[in-house]
N, C-alpha and C positions, 0 to 999 in steps of 0.2 A: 515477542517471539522472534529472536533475532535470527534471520538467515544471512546464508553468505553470498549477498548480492551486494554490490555498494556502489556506491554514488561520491564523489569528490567531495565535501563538505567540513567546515570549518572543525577544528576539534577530533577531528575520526583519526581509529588509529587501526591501521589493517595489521601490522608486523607486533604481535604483543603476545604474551601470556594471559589466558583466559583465565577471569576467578570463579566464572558460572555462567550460565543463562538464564536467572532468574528474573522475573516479570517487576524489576524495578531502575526506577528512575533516578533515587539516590534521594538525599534531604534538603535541604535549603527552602527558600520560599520568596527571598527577597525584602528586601528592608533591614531598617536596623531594631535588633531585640529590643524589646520594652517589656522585659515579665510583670504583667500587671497582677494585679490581688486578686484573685479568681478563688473561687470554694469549688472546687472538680465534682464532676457527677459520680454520680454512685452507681457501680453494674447489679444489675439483676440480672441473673442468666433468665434469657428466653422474656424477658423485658424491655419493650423499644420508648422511649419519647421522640419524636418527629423529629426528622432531620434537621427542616429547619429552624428549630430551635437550637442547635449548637453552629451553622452555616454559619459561615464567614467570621469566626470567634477565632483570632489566630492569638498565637504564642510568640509572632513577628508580624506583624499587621505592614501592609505593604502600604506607599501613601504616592499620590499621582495619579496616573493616567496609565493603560496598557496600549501594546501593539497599534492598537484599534482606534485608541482616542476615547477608549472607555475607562471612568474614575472606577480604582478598584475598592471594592464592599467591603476592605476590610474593617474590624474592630478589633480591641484589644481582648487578649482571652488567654487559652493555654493548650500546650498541647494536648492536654488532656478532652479537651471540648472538639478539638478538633478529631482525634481517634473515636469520640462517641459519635460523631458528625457520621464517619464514614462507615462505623456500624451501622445507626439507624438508617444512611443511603443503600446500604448494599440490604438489610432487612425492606426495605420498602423500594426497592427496582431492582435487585440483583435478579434475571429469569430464573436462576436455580436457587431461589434461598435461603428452600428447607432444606437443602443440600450444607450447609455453611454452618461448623460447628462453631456456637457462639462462646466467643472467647475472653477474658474482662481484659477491657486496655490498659486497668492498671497495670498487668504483669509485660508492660512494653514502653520502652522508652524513646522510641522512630516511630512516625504514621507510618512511613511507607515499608514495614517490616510488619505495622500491622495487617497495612493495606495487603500485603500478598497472601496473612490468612485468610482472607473474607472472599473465598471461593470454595468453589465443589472442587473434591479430591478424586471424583468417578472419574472411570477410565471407560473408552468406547470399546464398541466391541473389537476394534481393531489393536486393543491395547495403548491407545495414544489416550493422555489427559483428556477427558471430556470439555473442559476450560485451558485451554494453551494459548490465549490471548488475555489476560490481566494483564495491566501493564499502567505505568504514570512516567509521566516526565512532567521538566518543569513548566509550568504556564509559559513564560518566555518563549524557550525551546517550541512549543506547541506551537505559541502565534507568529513565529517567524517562519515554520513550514507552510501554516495556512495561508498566511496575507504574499508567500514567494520570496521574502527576502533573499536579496542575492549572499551566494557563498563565492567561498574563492574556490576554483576549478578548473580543471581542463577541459570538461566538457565530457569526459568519456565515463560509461557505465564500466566497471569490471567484475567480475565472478572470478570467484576463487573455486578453483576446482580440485587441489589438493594442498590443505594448508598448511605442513609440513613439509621439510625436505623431503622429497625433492616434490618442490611446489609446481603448481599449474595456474597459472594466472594470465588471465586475458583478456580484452576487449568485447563484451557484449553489443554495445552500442556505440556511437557519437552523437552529438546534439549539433545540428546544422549552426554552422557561422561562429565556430567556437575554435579555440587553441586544437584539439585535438583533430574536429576539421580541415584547419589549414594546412593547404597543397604545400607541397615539401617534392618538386622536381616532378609537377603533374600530378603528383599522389598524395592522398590525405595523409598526414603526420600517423593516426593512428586511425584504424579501422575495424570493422567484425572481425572477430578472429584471431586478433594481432594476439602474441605472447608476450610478456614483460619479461626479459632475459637478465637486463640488469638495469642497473638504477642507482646515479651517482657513483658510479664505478663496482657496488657493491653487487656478486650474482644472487639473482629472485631465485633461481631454480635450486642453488644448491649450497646458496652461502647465507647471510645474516644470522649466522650461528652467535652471535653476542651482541649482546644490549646495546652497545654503540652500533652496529652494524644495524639493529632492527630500528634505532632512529634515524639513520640516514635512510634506508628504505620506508619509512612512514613518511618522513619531512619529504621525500622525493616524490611518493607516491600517490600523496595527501596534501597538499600546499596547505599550510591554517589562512594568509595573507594572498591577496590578489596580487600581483607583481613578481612572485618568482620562478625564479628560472629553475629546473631541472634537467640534467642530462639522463637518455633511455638508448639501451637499445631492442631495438623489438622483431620479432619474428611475424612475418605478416602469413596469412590464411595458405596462401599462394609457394608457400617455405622461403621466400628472402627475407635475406636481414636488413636490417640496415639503422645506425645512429641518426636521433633525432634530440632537440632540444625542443621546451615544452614552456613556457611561460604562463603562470596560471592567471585569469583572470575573476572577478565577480561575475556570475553568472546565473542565470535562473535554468531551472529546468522547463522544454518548453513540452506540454502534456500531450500536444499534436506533434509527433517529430516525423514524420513525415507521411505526406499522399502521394498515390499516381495512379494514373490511368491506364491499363491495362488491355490494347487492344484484341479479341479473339475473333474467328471465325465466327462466332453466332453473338457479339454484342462486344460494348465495352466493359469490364469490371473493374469498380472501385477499388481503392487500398489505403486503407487509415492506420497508420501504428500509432496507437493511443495508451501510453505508460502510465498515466495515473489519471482520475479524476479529484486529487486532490484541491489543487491553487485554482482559487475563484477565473483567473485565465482560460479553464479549461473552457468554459460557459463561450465565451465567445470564438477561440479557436475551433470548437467542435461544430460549431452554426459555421462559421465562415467555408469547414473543409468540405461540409455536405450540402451545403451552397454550390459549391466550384464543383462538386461529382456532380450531381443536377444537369450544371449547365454542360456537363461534357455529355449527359444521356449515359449516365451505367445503366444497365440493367441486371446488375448482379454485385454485393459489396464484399471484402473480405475484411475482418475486423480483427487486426492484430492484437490479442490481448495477453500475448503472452508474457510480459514483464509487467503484465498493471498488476495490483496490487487491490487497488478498491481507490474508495476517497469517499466523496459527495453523494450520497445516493440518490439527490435530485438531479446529478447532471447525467446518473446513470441511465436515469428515468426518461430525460430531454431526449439523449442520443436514440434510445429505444422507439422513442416515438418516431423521429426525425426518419430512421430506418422502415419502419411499420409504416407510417402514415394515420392519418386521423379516422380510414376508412376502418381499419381493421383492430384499433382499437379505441373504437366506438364504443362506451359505456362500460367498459375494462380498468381495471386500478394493477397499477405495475406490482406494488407490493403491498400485501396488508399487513402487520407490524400481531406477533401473537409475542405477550407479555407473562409473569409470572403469575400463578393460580390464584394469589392476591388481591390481582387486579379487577373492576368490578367495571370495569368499559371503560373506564378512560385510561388517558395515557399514564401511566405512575411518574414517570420522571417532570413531565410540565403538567399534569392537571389538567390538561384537555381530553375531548373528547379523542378517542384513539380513530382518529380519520385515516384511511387507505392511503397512497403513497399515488396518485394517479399520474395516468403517461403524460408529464407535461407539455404541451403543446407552444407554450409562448418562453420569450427570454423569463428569468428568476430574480433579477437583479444582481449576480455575480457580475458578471462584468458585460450581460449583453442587459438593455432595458426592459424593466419591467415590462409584460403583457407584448411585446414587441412582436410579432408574429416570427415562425423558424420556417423556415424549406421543411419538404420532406422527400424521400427517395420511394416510398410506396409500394418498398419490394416483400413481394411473401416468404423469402428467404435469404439467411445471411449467412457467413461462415465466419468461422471464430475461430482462430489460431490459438492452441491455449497451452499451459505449461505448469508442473505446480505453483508457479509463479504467478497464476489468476486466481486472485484472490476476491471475495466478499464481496463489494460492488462491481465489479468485473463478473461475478457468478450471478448477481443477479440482474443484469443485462440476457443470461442467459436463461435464466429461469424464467424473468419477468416475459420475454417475446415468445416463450415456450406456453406460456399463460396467455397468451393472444393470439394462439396458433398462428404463429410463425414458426417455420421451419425451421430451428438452427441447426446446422450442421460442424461437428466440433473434427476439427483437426490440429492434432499434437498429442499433447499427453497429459494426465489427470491434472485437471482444475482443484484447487487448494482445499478446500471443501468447509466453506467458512458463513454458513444460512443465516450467522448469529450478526449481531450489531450491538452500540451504544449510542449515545448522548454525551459526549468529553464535558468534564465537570471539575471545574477548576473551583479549588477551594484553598483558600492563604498560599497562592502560589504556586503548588499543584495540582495539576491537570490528571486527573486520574479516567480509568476507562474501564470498565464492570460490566458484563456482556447484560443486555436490558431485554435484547429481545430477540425474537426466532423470525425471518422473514419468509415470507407466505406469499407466492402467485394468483393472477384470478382464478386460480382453479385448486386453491388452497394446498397446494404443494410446496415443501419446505424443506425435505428429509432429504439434504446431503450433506450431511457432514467429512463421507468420505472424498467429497468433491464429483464434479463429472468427467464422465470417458467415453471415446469413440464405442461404436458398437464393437471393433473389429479389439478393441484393447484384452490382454489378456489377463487383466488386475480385476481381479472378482469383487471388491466392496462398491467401488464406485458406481450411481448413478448411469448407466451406459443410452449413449442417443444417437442417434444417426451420426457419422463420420470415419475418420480415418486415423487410425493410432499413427504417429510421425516421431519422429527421434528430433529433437533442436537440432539445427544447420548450421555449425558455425564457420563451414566454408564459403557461404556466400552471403551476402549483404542481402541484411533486410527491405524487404521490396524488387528484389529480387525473381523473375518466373521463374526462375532453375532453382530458387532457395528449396531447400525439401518440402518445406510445412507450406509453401504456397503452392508450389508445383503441382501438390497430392489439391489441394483446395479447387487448383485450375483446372486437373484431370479427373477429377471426381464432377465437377460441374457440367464435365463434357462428355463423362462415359457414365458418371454413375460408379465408378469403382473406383478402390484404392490399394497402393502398394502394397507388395506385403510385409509383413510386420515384424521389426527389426529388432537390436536392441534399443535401450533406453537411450544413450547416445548419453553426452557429457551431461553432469549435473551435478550442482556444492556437495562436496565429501564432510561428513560429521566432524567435527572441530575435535583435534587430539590434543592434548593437554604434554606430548613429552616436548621437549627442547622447546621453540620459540614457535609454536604456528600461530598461522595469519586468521586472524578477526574479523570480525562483521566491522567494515570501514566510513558504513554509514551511521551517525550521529542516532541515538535512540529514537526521538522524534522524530525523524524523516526515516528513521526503519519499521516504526510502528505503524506511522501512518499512511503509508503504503501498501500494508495490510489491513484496512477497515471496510467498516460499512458505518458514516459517518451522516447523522439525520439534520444537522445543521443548514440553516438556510439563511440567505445573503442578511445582513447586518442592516437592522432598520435606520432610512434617514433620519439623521437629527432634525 
């Protein structure tokens, strides 16, 4: 589900002609073809053989080791075994399955054209696809997002806000100790808010009107190599301009980008901007931040999750805990996982029993140690910055502490609305992703599809819970007391009440198809999976 948030990343191309937004990740698989003698299966409509009976049968059989150090399963087979593979996968885990008109894969000659029929066509009541998360990319793609492979970058988040002339394009974020970081006459190169004016001499706002012009604004804007140089000039929040040059480097994104401590007349309060739960890093960044609040005494945390997207949903789990403490969820499970009407108590996708998701209390082995004990902060109440841009694992943070009666208090504007999840399932190469399951609180609540919203919000579908409808701030730096969306968090703590309620405030404009508009610049793989709710857990030692 591609949005127009992006990220600096190898390959990404923001200045281009859209062909679609279609939930695929394209063909290949890796290896070199070997079509072996294979006899293809035969369709029976509304007839399944077990998945794993056609699993890991490719029509290019990969040979080696992956990202991980793991030999891959392939065997020799054809495409044909492999499009029966992902029927009987999506018949035996898809949540919606009697929803999925069964289609024979002979009348297809791509998986991943078939892949995109093997979903539900229902639409919500709000008229959006009831399934707007199908999606695959390639296995590669997938384990270089998960294990953090560096890309080359500047370091800075952008949001496209209109992606036609006359465009709007600006700085969301920066990632501390990075190109876009670095002081430039006292002041960071680039910052919240900044506008891109122009780029390699080419103007962003109102020029890249041809194909060569829309490569030099990609290659200027998108470095693919760590090492080069770009010239900018940019409009900072504050309205000066001023020329900068940009040298990209490899970079990883860091998932904690930044804390502080907040002091007020009745305590000190926390501040974590937390953008993804995706890279195994988050695990020990996320212990170390609420470690350090601990030792400072907050007695109140604010949890920026306005640009996360989701990831891990055990580390969703950890943080919730860390937050709550072990008092208050004493004998509670963060999430219970409800599967397709198929399912007869175990989990359909591993064949286990279907176990609760509980508040983990110790490291996971992502990157802090097994069983390892974590801090906790022990507060009955948290606040949550949010934006549609909180997505899946980020909602159930919210759901899940709402199920352990904790307080959350939501300020900003409607959360993504995404209860659903999967199991990433790589088969000959790709990594495909099939919504598996509905996430459920201890208090068996699941139903937001439309996402959450302050009570004071005036959008009627969404889930409404205590807070403050807020418009994004892109005048002032996040972490920031005077930022809008924290201000209302700090002044709602102290009076109980919040501003009043504004417009929407900036936000990505529908991608138009005339002349040349700007793209999702983030790579498939690191745009999907920022939007998840992903059940994966640390990689057993050899």
């Amino acid at each position: 589900m591609p949005v127009l948030s992006v990220r600096n990343l190898v390959g990404a191309v923001v200045f281009a002609v859209l062909a679609g937004c279609g939930g695929g990740g394209g063909g290949g698989g890796g290896g070199t073809p070997t079509p072996p003698v294979v006899t293809g299966p035969t369709w029976t409509s509304g007839s399944f053989l077990a998945a794993s009976s056609f699993g890991n049968r490719c029509a290019a059989p990969r040979t080696g080791v992956d990202a991980q150090g793991q030999a891959f399963p392939d065997i020799a087979g054809s495409l044909a075994q492999e499009m029966f593979f992902l029927r009987s996968w999506t018949h035996e885990t898809y949540l919606w399955n009697t929803e999925v008109i069964d289609q024979n894969p002979g009348n297809f000659t791509d998986r991943v054209a078939y892949f995109n029929v093997l979903k539900t066509n229902q639409l919500t009541t709000n008229g959006q696809a009831k399934d707007r998360f199908h999606f695959n990319v390639l296995t590669a793609d997938y384990l270089a997002q998960v294990t953090s492979a560096p890309t080359a970058s500047y370091g800075a988040e952008i949001r496209i806000f209109a992606p036609s002339v006359p465009r709007d394009v600006r700085v969301v974020f920066t990632d501390p100790n990075t190109p876009a970081s670095e002081l430039l006459a006292g002041t960071p190169k680039l910052a919240r808010g900044a506008k891109l004016l122009v780029v390699d001499g080419i103007d962003v706002v109102n020029g890249g009107t041809s194909q060569a012009q829309v490569d030099i604004l990609n290659n200027g804007t998108f470095p693919r190599t760590a090492g080069e140089t770009h010239s900018f000039t940019v409009q900072y929040a504050n309205g000066t301009t001023r020329a900068i040059t940009l040298t990209s480097a490899n970079l990883v994104e860091p998932p904690v980008n930044r804390t502080a401590v907040l002091p007020t007349g009745t305590g000190n309060v926390g501040y974590i901007l937390l953008n993804t739960f995706t890279p195994f890093v988050t695990e020990q960044q996320l212990v170390n931040a609420i470690a350090s609040l601990k030792t400072q005494g907050v007695n109140d945390v604010v949890l920026d999750l306005r640009y996360n997207g989701g990831g891990l949903l055990a580390l969703s789990s950890q943080l919730s805990y860390m937050i709550a403490g072990p008092t208050r969820t004493a004998g509670k499970v963060f999430e219970r996982l409800r599967f397709n009407n198929g399912t007869t108590g175990n989990d359909p996708v591993t064949g286990q029993a279907n176990t609760p998701t509980p508040f983990y209390s110790t490291g996971l082995g992502f990157s802090v140690a097994p069983n390892t004990p974590i801090q906790t902060l022990d507060l009955p109440r948290v606040y949550v910055l949010s934006t549609a841009a909180t997505c899946s694992a980020s909602e159930s943070v919210i759901n899940g502490l709402r199920g352990a009666d904790v307080d959350v208090v939501l300020i900003g504007s409607k959360t993504c609305g995404k209860p659903f999840g999967f199991y990433a399932e790589d088969n000959c190469g790709m990594t495909y992703f099939s919504i598996q399951f509905q996430g459920i609180n201890n208090k068996d609540f699941g139903d937001y599809p439309d996402g959450f919203a302050a009570a004071n919000s005036p959008q009627p579908l969404p889930v409404k819970i205590p807070g403050c409808a807020v418009a994004d701030d892109f005048s002032h730096e996040l972490g920031d007391p005077t930022e809008a969306m924290l201000a209302a968090a700090l002044n709602h703590r102290a009076t109980g009440t919040c501003p009043a309620v504004s417009g929407s405030g900036l936000s990505p404009q529908a991608v138009r198809t005339d002349g040349i508009p700007m793209a999702s610049g983030r790579s498939p793989a690191a745009e999907f999976l920022r939007n998840n709710r992903d059940l994966r857990m640390p990689p057993v030692s050899q």
